[in-house]
Backbone as numpy.savetxt, mean C-alpha at the origin, in Angstrom:
# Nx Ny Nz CAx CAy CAz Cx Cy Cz
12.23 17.39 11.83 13.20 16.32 11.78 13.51 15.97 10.33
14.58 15.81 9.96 15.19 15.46 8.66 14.45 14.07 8.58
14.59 13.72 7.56 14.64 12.69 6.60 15.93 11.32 6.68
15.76 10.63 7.31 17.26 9.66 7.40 17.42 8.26 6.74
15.80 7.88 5.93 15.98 6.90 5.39 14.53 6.73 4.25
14.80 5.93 3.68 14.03 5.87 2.27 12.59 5.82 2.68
11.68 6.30 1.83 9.96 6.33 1.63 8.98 6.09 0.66
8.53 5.30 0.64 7.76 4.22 -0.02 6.23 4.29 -0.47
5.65 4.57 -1.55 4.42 4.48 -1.38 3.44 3.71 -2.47
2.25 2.95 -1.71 1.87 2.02 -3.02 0.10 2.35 -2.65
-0.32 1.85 -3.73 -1.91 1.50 -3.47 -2.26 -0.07 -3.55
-3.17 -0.31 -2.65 -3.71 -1.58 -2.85 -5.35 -1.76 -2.86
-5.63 -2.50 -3.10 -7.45 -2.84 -3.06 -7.49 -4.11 -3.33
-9.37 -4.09 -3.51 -9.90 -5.34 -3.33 -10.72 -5.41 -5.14
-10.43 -6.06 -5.52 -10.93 -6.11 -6.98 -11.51 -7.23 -7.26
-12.75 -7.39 -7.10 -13.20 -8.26 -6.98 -13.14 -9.89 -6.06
-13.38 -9.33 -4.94 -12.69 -9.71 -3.79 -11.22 -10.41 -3.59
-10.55 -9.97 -4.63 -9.05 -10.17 -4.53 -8.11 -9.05 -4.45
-7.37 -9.20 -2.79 -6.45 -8.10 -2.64 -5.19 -7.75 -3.97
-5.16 -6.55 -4.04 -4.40 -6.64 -5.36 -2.87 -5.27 -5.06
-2.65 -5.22 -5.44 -1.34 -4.24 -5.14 -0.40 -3.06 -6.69
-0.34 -2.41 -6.13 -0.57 -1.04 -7.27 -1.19 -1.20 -7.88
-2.29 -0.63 -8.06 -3.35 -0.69 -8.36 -3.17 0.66 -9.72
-3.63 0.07 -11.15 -3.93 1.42 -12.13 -5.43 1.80 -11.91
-4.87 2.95 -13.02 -6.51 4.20 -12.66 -8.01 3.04 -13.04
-7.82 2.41 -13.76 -9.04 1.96 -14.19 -8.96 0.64 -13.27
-8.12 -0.24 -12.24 -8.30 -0.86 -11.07 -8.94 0.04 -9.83
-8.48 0.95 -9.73 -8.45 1.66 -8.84 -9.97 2.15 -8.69
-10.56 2.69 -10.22 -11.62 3.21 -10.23 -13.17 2.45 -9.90
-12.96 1.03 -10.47 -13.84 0.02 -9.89 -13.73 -0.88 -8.54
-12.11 -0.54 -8.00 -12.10 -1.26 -6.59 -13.22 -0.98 -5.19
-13.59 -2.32 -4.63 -14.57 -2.70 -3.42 -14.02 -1.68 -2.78
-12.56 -2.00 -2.52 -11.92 -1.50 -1.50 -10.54 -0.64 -2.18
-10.22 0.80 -2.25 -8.65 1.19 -2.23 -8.13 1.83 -0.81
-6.68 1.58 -0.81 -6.18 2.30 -0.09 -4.66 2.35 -0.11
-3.70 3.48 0.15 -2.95 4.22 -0.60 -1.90 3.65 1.25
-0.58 3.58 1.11 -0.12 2.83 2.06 1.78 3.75 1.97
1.61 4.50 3.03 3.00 5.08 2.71 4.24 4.76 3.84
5.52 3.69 3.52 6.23 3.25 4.48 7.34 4.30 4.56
8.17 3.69 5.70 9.63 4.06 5.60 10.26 3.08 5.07
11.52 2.85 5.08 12.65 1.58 4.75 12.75 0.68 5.61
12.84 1.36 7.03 12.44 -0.09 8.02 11.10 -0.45 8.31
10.15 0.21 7.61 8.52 -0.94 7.77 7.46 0.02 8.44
8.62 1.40 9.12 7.07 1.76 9.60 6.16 2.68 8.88
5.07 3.28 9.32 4.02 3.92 8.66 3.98 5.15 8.87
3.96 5.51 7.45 4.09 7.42 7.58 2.59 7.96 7.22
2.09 6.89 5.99 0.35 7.27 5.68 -0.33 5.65 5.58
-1.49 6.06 6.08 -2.34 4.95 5.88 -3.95 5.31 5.44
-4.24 5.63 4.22 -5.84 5.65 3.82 -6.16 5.41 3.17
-7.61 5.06 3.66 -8.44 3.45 3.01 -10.10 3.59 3.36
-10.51 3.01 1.87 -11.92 3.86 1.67 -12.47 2.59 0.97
-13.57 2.11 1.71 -14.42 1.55 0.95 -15.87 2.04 0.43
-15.22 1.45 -1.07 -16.04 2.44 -2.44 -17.46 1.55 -2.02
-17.84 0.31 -1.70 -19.43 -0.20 -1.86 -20.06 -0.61 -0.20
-19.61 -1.86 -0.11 -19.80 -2.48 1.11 -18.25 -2.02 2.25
-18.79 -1.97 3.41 -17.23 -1.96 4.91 -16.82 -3.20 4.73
-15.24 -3.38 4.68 -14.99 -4.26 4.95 -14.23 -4.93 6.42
-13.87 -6.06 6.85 -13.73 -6.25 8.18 -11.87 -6.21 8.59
-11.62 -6.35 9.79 -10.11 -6.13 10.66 -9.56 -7.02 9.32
-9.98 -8.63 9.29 -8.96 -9.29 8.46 -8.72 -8.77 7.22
-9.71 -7.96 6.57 -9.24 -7.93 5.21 -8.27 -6.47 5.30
-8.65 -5.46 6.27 -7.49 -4.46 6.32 -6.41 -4.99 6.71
-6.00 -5.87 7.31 -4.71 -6.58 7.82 -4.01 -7.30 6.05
-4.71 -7.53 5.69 -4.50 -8.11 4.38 -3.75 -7.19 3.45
-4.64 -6.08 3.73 -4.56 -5.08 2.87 -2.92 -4.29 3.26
-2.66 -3.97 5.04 -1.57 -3.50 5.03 -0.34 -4.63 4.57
-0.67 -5.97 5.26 0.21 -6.81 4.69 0.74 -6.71 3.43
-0.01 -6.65 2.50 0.51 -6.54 0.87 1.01 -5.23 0.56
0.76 -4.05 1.42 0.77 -2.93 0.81 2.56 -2.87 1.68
2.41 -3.07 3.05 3.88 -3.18 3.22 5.26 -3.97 2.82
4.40 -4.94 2.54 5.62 -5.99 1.35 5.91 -5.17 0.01
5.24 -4.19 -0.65 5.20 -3.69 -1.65 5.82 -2.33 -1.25
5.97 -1.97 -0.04 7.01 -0.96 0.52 8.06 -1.30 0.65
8.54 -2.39 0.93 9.70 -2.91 1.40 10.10 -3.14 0.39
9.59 -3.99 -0.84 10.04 -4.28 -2.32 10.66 -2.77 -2.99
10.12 -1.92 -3.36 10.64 -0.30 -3.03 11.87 0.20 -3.00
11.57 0.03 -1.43 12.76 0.65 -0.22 13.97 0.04 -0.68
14.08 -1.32 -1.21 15.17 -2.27 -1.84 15.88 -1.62 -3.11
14.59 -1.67 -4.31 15.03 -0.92 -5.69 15.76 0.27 -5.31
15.05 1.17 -3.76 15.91 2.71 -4.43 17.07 2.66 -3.60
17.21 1.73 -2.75 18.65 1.32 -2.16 20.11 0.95 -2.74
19.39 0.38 -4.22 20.12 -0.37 -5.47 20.41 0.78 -6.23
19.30 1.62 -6.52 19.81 2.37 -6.85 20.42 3.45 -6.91
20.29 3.88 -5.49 20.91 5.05 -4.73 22.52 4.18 -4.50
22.60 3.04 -4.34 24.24 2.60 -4.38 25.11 2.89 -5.46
């Protein structure tokens, strides 16, 4: 199946127990928690993986985690809309 609309991809984690969103190499490298979050333009999910580096963490904080990581898809999906116009 083709391709019919824009694709999005961000990292997020837990950095010191604060969810954080694109995450650089040296965030990334000490995060509790990363995980890498790939949308479409309307919201849904093409990748989702997520690794906790020390302690598991629980349902709410992955809900957290897609929450921010899909707002940060959607933020995205906007720019290359702008700029694909």
């Amino acid at each position: 199946m083709p391709i019919t609309q824009g694709v999005s991809a961000v990292s997020v984690g837990i950095i010191g127990g604060v969810p954080m969103l694109d995450l650089c190499y040296e965030e990334d490298v000490t995060a509790d928690t990363d995980m890498n979050i790939v949308c479409t333009a309307d919201g849904n999910f093409v990748e989702v993986q997520g690794t906790a580096e020390g302690k598991p963490f629980d349902r709410a904080l992955l809900n957290s985690l897609l929450d921010l990581g899909t707002s940060g898809c959607s933020e995205l999906a906007k720019l290359q809309q702008i700029a694909l116009s």
